[in-house]
C-alpha positions in Angstrom: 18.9 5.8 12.9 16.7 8.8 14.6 13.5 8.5 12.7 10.0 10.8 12.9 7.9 9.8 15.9 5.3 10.3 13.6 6.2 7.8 11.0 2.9 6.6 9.8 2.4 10.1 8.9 2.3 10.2 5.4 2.2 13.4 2.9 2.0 14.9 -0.3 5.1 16.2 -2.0 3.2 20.5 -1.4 2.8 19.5 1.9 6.5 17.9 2.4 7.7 21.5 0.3 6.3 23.7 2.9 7.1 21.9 6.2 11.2 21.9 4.8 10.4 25.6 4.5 8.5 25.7 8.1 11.7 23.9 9.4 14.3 26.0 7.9 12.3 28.9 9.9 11.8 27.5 12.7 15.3 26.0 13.4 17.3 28.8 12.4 19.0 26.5 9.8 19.9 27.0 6.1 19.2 25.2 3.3 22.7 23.8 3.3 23.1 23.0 7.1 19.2 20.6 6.4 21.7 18.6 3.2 24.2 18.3 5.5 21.6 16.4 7.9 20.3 14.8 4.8 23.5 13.3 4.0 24.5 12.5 7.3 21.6 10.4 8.1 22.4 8.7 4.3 25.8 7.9 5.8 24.5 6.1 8.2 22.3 4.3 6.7 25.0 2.9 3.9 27.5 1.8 6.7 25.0 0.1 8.9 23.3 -1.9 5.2 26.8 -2.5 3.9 29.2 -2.2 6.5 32.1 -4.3 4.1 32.1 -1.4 1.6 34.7 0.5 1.1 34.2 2.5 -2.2 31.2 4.3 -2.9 29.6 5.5 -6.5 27.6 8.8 -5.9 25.2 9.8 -9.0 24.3 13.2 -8.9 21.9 15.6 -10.6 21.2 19.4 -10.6 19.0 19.4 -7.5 18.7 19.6 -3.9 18.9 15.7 -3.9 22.1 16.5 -5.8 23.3 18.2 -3.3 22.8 15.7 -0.4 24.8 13.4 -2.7 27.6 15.6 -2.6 27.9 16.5 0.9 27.4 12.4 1.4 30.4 12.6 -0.9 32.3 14.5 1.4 31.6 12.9 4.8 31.9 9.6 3.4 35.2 10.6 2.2 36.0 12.4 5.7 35.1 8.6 7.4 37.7 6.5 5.1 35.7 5.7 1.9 36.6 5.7 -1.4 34.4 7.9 -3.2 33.6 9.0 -6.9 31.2 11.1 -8.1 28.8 11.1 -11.4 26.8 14.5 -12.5 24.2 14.4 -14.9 25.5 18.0 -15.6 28.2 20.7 -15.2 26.3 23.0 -12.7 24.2 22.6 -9.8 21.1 24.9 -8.7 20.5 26.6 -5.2 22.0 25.3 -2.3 23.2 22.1 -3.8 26.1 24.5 -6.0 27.3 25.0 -2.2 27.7 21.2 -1.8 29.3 20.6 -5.1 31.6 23.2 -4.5 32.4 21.7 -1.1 33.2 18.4 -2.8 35.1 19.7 -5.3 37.2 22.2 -2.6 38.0 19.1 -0.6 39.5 17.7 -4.1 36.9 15.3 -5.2 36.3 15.1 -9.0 33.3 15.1 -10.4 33.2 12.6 -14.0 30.1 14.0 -16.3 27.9 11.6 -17.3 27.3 11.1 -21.3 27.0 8.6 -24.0 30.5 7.4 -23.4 30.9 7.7 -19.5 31.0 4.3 -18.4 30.2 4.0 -14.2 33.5 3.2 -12.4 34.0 -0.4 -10.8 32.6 0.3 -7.1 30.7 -1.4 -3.8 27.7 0.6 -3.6 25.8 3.0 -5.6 23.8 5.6 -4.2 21.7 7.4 -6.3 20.8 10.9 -6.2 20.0 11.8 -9.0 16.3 13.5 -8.8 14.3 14.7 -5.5 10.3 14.6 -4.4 9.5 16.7 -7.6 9.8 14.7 -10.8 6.5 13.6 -11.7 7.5 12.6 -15.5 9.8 10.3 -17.1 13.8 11.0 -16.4 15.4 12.6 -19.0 17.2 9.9 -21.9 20.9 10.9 -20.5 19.8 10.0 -16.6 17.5 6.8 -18.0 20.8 5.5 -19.1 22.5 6.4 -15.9 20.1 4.5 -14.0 20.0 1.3 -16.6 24.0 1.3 -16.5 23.7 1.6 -12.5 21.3 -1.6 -12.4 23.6 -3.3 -14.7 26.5 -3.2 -13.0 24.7 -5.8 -10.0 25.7 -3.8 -7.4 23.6 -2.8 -4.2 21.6 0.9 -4.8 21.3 3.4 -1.7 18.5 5.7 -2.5 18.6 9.1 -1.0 14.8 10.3 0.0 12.8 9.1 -3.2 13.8 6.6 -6.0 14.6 8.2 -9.2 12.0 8.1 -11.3 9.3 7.3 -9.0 6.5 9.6 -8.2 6.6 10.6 -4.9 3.0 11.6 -5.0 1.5 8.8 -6.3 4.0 6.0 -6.7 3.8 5.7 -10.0 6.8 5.5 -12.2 6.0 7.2 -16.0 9.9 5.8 -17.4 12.3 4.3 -16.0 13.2 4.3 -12.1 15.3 3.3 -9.6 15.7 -0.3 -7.7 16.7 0.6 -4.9 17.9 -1.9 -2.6 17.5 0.6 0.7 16.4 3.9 0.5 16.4 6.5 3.1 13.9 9.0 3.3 14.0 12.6 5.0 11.8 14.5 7.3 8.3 12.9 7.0 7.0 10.3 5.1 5.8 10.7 0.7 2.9 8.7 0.3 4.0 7.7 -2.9 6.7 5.2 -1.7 4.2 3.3 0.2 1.2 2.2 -3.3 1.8 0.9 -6.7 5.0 0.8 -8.3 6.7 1.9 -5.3 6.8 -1.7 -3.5 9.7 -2.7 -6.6 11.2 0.8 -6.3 12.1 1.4 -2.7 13.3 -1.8 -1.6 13.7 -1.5 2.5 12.7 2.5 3.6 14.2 4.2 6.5 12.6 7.6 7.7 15.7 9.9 9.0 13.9 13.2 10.3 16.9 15.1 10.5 16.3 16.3 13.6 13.3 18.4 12.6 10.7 18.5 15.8 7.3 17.2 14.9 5.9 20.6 16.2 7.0 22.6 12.9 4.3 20.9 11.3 1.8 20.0 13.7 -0.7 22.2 11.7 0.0 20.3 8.6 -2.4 17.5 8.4 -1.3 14.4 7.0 -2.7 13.4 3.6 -3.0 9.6 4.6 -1.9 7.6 7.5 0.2 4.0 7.1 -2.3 1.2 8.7 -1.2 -0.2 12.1 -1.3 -3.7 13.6 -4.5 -3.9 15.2 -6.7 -7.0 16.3 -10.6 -6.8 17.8 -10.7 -6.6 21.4 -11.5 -9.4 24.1 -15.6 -11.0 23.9 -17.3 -10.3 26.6 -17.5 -13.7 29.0 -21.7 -13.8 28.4 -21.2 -13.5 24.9 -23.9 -15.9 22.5 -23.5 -16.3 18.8 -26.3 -13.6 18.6 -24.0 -11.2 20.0 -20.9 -11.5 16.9 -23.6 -10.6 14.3 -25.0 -12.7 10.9 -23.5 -12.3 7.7 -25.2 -13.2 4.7 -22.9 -14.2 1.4 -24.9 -13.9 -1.8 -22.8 -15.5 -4.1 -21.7 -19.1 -6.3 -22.9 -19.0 -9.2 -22.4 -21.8 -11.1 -18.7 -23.1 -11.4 -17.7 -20.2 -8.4 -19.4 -22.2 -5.3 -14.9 -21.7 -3.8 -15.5 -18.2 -4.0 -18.7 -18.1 -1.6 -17.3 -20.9 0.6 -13.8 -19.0 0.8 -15.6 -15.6 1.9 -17.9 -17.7 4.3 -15.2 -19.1 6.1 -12.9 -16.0 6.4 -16.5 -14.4 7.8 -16.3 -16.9 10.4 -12.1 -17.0 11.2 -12.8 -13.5 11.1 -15.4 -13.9 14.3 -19.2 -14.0 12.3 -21.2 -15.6 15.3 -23.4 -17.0 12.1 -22.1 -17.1 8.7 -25.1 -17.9 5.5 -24.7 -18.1 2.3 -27.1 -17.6 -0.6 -26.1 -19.7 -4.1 -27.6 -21.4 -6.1 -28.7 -24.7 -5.9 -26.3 -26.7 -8.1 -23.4 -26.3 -5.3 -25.4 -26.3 -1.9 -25.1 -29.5 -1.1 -21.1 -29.8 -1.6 -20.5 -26.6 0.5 -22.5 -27.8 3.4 -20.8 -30.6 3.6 -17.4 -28.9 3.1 -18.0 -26.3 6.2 -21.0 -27.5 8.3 -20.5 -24.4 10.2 -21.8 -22.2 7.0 -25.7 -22.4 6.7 -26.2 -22.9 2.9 -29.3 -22.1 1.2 -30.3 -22.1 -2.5 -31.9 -19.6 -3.7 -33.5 -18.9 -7.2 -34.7 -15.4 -7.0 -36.4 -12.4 -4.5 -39.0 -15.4 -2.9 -35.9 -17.1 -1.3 -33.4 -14.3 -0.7 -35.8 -11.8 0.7 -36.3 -14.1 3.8 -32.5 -14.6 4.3 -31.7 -10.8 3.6 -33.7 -10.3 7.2 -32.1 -12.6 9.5 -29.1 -10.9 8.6 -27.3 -8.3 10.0 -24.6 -7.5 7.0 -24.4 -8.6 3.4 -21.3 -9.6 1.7 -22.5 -9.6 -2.3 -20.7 -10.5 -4.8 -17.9 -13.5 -4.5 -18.3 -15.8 -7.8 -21.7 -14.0 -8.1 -21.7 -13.4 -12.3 -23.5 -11.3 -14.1 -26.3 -13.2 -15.6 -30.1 -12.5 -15.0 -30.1 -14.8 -11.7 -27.2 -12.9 -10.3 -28.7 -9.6 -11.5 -32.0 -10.0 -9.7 -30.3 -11.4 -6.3 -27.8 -8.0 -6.6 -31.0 -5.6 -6.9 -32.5 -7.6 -4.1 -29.7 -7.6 -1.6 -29.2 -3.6 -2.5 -32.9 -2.7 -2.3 -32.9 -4.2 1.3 -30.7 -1.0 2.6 -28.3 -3.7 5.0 -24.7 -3.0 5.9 -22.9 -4.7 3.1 -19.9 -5.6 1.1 -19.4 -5.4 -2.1 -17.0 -7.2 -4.5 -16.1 -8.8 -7.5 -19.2 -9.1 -9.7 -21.6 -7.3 -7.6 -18.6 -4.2 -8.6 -19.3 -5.0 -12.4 -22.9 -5.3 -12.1 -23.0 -2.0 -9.9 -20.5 -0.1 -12.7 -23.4 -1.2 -15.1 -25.9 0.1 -13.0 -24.4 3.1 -10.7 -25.6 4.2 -7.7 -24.9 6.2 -4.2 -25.6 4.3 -0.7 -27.7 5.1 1.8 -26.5 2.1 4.2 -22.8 1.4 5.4 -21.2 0.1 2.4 -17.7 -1.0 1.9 -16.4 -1.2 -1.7 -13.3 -3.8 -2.4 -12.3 -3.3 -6.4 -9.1 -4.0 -7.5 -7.3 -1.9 -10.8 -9.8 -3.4 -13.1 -12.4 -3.0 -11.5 -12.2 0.8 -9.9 -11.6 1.1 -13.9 -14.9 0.1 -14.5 -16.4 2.1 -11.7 -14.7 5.4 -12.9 -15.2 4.7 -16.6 -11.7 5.2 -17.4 -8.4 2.7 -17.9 -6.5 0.8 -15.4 -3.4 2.8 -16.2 -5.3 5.9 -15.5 -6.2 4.4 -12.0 -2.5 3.4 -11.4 -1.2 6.6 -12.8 -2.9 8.0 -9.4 -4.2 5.3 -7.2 -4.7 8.2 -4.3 -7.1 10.4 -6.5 -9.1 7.0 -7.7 -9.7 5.6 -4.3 -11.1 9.0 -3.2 -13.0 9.8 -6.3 -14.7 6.2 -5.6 -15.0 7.2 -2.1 -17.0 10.7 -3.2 -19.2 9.0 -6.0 -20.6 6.3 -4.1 -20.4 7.4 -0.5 -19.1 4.8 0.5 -16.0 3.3 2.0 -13.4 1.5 -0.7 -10.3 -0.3 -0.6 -8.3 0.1 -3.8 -6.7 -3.2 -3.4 -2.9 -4.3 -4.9 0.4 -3.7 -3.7 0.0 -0.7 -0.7 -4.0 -0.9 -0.7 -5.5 2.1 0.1 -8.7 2.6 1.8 -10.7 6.0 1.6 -14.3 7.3 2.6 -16.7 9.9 1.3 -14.7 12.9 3.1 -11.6 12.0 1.7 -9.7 10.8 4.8 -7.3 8.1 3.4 -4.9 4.9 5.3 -2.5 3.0 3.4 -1.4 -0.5 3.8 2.3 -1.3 4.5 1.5 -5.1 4.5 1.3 -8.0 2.1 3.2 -9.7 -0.2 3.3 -10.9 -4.5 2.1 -14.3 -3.2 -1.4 -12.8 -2.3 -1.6 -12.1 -5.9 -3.6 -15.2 -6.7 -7.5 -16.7 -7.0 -9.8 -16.4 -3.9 -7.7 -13.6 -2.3 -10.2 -10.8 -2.7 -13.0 -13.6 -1.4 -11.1 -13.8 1.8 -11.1 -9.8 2.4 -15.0 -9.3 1.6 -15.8 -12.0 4.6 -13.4 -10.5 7.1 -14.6 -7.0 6.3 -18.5 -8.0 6.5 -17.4 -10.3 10.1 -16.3 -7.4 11.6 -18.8 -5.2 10.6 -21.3 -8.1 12.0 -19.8 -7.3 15.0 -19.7 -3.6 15.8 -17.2 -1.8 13.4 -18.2 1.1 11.2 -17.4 0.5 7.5 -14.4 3.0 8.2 -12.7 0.7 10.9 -13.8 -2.9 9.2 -12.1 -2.0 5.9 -9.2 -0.9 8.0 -8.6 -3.7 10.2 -9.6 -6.3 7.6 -7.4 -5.4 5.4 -4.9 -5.0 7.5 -5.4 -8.3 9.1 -5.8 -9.7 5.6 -2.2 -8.8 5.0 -0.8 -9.6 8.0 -2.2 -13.4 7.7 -0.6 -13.5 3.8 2.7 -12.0 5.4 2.7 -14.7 8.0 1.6 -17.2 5.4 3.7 -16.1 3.0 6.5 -17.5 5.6 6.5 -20.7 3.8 7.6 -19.2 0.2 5.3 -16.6 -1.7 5.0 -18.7 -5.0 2.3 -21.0 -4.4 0.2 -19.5 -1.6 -3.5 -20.3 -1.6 -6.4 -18.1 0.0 -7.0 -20.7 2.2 -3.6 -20.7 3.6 -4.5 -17.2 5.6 -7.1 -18.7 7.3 -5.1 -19.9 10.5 -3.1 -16.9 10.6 -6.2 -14.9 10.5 -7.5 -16.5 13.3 -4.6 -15.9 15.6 -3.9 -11.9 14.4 -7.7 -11.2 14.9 -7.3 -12.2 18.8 -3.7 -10.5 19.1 -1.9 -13.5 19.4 1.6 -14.2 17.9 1.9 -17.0 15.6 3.6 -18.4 12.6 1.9 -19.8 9.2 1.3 -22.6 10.3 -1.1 -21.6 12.7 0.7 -22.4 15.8 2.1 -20.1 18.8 
């Protein structure tokens, strides 16, 4: 399937509205002619995913996605399918009461959908039910369409956004769409690629219709999908001086895994000298656990301030607490104006205690903790994951990752990357450890906070997706750390850590 050659290119649904438009213009098409394209493409997509079918279930609405459902109608019809058609209504708006008049001129009937309709026995379903603007909860009489779709077992083609799903924000305010594939149009929605969207959209195709990238090339994209990146080649006279020292103030008592954890993915990640600061209770077991991690226990300023020197980035906060020891080595590590990273407790101690930074800083909350750092609730942070990131971003010049399913990563002036990697099996203790050490490694060794959040988190996700190749359900942090090794010098591997 032709798709964008700009596919990372991801943007808002007022953006998406006025390149269509720009299109139409500039390609001397009408609206009709770009459904046509739209259903085309949608075609395609269902015989290549279920090439066995040979009866297709079409749910329509009023809309422009409507519309592309009833052209698909008719070409699917025109190539030897069975087809049968559910409205949510008895009129269509626009250009999609051309298609339904098309489909009905060609004799196909179109069954309205109400309490009593019950969906025909079919292969696939493909819904088109709403398009890129519904940014509420369907309507009762199409949230029963789309439970009585998902009942019936059968496979879901979605055409350009899953009903019920945001295409903004990925967010889904009712009931939506599991889609099994869905095919998307023109550019890429940023909403299909964060949140609620990664049980939505199922596998995502990008058809562009055959609109040329240059109708938009003065539209700049909202956010940009993450690519497969790894740091380049050491120089041959490198030293452990030259990969940079990172300091891990953390472990307080009963968390000494989460400081070892973000130690060691410091060093995988390529730390020439990995430290950690905790306190004294668990330094002897974690030097003896990693003798390549320099442990030190410290109690207070007297024995952190000495540490905080040698080093060239901080990575505060893994199993830190939020007790008076872990408050004084906090105010410490941020009066020292380092590079750092900042996670997990050293998050909750800074929502208590809110500030701006000065230095390079790279913030890593998830949901509950960007709550916190906002002072408002998780769900109003998932409602919009692209405005919290950015808000964070803004209010404490720094660089954050919003982490969770499509992790976003922003800085101060708003630019934005999203994360098409990662798996539910990354969903589990010591995870967020991992990413604060490979973050605060590759800042050790050169990268700006922009390009360490970046590529750590892409790496990060790339190692659990390689991981993950065992079986999601039971993956440990630790599990990443072979992987990690081998994506962060651009070699192939599998999870077990071999080439």
């Amino acid at each position: 399937m032709p798709s964008h050659p700009n596919s990372h290119a991801l943007y808002t649904v007022e953006q998406v509205r006025g390149i269509e438009h720009a299109a139409l213009t500039a390609m001397g098409v009408s609206g009709h002619d770009l459904m046509r394209r739209a259903a085309s493409a949608a075609l395609g997509s269902l015989r290549r995913h279920w090439p066995q079918a040979r009866h297709a279930c079409i749910c329509c609405g009023p809309g422009s996605n409507g519309g592309d459902g009833f052209l698909l109608g008719v070409l699917a019809r025109e190539a030897g399918l069975q087809v049968e058609v559910v409205a949510l209504g008895a009129a269509s708006h626009g250009d999609a009461a051309l298609a339904r008049s098309e489909w009905e001129a060609g004799g196909g009937r179109i069954r309205l959908w109400d309490a009593e309709c019950r969906l025909p026995v079919t292969d696939v379903f493909v819904d088109a039910l709403y398009g890129i603007g519904l940014s509420r909860a369907p309507e009762p009489s199409a949230a029963r369409l789309i439970d009585a779709m998902h009942a019936s077992g059968k496979p879901l083609l979605a055409l350009d956004v899953p009903s019920g799903l945001d295409a903004d924000s990925g967010d889904c305010p009712g009931v939506a769409i599991h889609a099994d594939v869905t095919v998307t149009f023109i550019v890429g929605k940023r909403g299909l690629h964060t949140g609620r969207a990664a049980d939505q959209v199922g596998e995502l195709e990008l058809a562009s219709l055959g609109v040329p990238e240059g109708t938009h090339a003065h539209v700049h994209p909202d956010a940009q999908l993450l690519l497969a990146e790894a740091m380049p080649p050491r120089a041959r006279y490198a030293n452990k001086g030259s990969n940079g020292h990172v300091l891990v103030i953390g472990g307080g008592r009963g968390m000494a895994g989460a400081a070892r954890l973000a130690g060691e993915s410091a060093l995988r990640a390529g730390a020439g000298l990995v430290s950690v600061a905790t306190c004294a209770d668990h330094a002897l077991a974690l030097n003896a656990g990693r003798p390549e991690l320099m442990v030190h226990a410290v109690d207070g300023a007297q024995t952190l301030s000495p540490l905080i020197e040698r080093a060239s980035v901080l990575a505060l906060g893994p199993g830190l607490g939020q007790g008076d020891w872990a408050h004084v080595l906090w105010q410490v590590a941020l009066d020292a104006d380092k590079p750092l990273v900042l996670d997990a407790d050293g998050l909750n101690l800074l929502a208590r205690k809110p500030c701006t930074f000065t230095m390079p800083a790279v913030l890593t909350p998830h949901p509950g903790e960007a709550a916190r750092l906002l002072g408002v609730s998780i769900a109003d942070v998932e409602r919009d994951r692209f405005s919290a990131v950015r808000e964070l971003a803004r209010c404490y010049a720094a660089t954050v990752v919003l982490k969770g399913s499509g992790s976003l990563i922003a800085d101060p002036d708003g630019r934005l990357d999203v994360c098409p990697w990662g798996n539910p099996g990354m969903a589990s203790g010591g995870m967020g450890d991992l990413l604060t050490g490979i973050i605060a490694a590759l800042m050790a060794q050169g990268c700006t906070a922009w390009q360490a959040a970046c590529l750590g988190v892409g790496l990060h996700a790339r190692a659990g997706d390689l991981a993950a190749q065992h079986g999601e359900r039971g993956l440990l942090a630790t599990d990443l750390l072979a992987p990690l090794r081998l994506l962060g010098n651009g070699l192939p591997g599998r999870a077990d850590g071999h080439g």
